[in-house]
KEKE-514108 format. One record per residue (C-alpha): residue in one letter; x, y, z; residue number from 1; chain. Coordinates in steps of 0.05 Angstrom, whole numbers. Layout:
<pts>
+------+--------+--------+--------+-----+------+
| code |   east |  north |     up | pos | unit |
+------+--------+--------+--------+-----+------+
|    A |      X |      Y |      Z | NUM |    A |
...
+------+--------+--------+--------+-----+------+
</pts>
This chain:
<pts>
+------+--------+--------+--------+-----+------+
| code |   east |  north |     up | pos | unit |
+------+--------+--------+--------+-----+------+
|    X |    315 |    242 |    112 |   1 |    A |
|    X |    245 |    220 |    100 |   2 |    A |
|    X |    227 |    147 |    100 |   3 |    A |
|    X |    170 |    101 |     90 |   4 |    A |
|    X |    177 |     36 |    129 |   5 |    A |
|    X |    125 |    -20 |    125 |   6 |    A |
|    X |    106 |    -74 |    168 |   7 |    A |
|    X |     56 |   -135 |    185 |   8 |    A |
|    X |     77 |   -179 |    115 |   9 |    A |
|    X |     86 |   -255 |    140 |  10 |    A |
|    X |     63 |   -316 |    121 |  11 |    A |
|    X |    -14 |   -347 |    116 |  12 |    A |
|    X |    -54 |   -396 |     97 |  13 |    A |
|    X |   -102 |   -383 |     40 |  14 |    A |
|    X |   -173 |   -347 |     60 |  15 |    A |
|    X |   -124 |   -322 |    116 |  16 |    A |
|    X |   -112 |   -251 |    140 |  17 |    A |
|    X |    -56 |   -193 |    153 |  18 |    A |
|    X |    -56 |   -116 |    162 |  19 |    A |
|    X |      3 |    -83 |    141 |  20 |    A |
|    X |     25 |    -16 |    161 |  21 |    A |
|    X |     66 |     47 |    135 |  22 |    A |
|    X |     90 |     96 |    174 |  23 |    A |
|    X |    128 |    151 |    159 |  24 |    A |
|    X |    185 |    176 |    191 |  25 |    A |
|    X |    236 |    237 |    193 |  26 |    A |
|    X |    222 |    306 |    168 |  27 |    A |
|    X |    156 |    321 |    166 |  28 |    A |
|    X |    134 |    326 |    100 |  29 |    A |
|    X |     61 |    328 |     85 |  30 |    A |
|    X |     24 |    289 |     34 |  31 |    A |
|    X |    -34 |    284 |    -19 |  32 |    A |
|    X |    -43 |    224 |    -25 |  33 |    A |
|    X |    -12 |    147 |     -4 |  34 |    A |
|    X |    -15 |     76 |    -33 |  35 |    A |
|    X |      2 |     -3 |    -31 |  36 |    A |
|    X |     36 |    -34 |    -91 |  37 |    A |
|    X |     68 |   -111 |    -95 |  38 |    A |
|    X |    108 |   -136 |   -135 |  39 |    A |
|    X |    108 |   -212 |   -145 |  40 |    A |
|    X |    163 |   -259 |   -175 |  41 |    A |
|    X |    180 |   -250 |   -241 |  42 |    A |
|    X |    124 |   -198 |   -254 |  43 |    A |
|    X |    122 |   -118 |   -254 |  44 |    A |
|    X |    102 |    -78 |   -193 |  45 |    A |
|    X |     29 |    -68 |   -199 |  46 |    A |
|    X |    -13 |    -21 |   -161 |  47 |    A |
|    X |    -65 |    -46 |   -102 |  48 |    A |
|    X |    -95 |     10 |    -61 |  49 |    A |
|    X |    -89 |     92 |    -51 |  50 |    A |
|    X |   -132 |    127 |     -7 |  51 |    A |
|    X |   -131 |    202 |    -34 |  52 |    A |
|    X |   -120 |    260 |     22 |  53 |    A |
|    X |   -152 |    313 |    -19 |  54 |    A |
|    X |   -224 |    290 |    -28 |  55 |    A |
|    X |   -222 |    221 |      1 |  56 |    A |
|    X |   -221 |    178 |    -51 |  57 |    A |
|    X |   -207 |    104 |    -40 |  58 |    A |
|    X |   -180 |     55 |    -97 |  59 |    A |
|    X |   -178 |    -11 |   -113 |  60 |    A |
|    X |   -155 |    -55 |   -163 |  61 |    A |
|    X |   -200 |    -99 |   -192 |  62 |    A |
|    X |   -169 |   -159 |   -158 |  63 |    A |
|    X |   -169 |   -137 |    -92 |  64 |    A |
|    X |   -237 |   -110 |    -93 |  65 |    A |
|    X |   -286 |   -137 |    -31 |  66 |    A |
|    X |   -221 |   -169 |      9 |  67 |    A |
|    X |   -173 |   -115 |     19 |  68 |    A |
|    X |   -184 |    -44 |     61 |  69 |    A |
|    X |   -141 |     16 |     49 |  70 |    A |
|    X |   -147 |     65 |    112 |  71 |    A |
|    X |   -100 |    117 |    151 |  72 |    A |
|    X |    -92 |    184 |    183 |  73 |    A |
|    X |    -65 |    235 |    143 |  74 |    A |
|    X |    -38 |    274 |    202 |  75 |    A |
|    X |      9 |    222 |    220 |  76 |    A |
|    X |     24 |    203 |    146 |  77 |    A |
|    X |      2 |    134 |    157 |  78 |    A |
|    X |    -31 |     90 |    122 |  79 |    A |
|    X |    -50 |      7 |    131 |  80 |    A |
|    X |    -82 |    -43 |     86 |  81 |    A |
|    X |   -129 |    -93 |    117 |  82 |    A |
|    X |   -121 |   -162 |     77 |  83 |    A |
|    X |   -182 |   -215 |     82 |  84 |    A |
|    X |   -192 |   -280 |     48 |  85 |    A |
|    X |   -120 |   -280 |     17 |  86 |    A |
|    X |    -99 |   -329 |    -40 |  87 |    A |
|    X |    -41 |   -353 |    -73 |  88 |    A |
|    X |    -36 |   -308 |   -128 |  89 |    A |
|    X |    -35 |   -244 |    -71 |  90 |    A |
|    X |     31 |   -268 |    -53 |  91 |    A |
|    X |     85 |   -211 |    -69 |  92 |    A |
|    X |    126 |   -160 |    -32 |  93 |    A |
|    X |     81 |   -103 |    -20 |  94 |    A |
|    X |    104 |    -30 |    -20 |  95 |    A |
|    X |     82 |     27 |     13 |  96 |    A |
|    X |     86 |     98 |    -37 |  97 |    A |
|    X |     72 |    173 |    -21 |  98 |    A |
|    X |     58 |    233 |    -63 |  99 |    A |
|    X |     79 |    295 |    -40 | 100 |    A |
|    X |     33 |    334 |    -89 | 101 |    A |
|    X |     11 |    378 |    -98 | 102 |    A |
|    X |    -28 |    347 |   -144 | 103 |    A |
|    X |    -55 |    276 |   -140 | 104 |    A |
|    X |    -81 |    267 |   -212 | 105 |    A |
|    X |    -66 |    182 |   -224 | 106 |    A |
|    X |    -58 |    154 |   -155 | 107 |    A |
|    X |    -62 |     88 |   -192 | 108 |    A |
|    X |      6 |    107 |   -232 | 109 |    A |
|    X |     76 |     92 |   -193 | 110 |    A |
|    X |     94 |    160 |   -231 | 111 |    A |
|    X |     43 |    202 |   -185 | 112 |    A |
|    X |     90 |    174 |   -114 | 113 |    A |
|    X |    154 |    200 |    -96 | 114 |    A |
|    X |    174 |    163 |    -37 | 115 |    A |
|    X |    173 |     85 |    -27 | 116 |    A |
|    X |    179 |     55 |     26 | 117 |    A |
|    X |    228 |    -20 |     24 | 118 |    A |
|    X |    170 |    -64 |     21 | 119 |    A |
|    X |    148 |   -126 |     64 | 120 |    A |
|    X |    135 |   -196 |     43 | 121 |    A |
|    X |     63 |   -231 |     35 | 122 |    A |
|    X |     68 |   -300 |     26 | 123 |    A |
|    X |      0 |   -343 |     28 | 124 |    A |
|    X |      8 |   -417 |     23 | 125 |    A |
|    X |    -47 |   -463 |    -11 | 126 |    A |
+------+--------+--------+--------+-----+------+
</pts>
C-alpha cells in the first residue's frame, strides 16, 4: 500500500516559521510530479505549491508567493515546504498530493494527484 504521510504542522505565532515534510512510504511507486494543498475551516481545499519532476517547475499561489519554499528529492519521493513570515489567514490543515503521471499537465488542479497524504495542522496565532 502506498502512503503519503506529512509532518512538521504545529502551532506559531504570526511572522513565525515551520517546514513540513512528506514522505512517502510502501511500494515504490515513482512520480511526476508532488504538491501542498490546505484546507482551512469552512473553505474548499485550495492548492499552495508543486514542484514538477519532469522539467523542474516550481509553483506558487499567489498568496504564498515570497514566504513559502517548495523543495524535495524525487528519488526518495519526498517533498517539504519551507513556511516564512506566516499569518493568520495561512492557518489550515495542509496536505501533501502525488501524481503518478505520466503526465503532469495542471499540477495546480487536485484532479492532476492521485495520492494524498492525511494532512497536518498549521495553526498561526495573531
Amino acid at each position: 500500500q502506498v502512503q503519503l504521510v506529512e509532518s512538521g504542522g504545529g502551532l506559531v505565532q504570526a511572522g513565525g516559521s515551520l517546514r513540513l515534510s512528506c514522505a512517502a512510504s510502501g511500494r515504490t511507486f515513482s512520480t511526476t510530479a508532488m504538491g501542498w494543498f490546505r484546507q482551512a475551516p469552512g473553505k474548499e481545499r485550495e492548492f499552495v505549491a508543486a514542484i514538477s519532476w519532469i522539467d523542474g517547475r516550481i509553483y506558487y499561489t499567489d498568496s504564498v508567493k515570497g514566504r513559502f519554499t517548495i523543495s524535495g528529492d524525487n528519488a526518495k519521493n519526498t517533498v517539504y515546504l519551507q513556511m516564512n513570515s506566516l499569518k493568520p489567514e495561512d492557518t489550515a490543515i495542509y496536505f501533501c498530493a502525488a501524481d503518478r503521471g505520466p503526465y503532469s499537465i495542471y499540477p495546480r488542479e487536485e484532479v492532476e494527484y492521485d495520492i494524498w497524504g492525511q494532512g497536518t495542522q498549521v495553526t498561526v496565532s495573531s
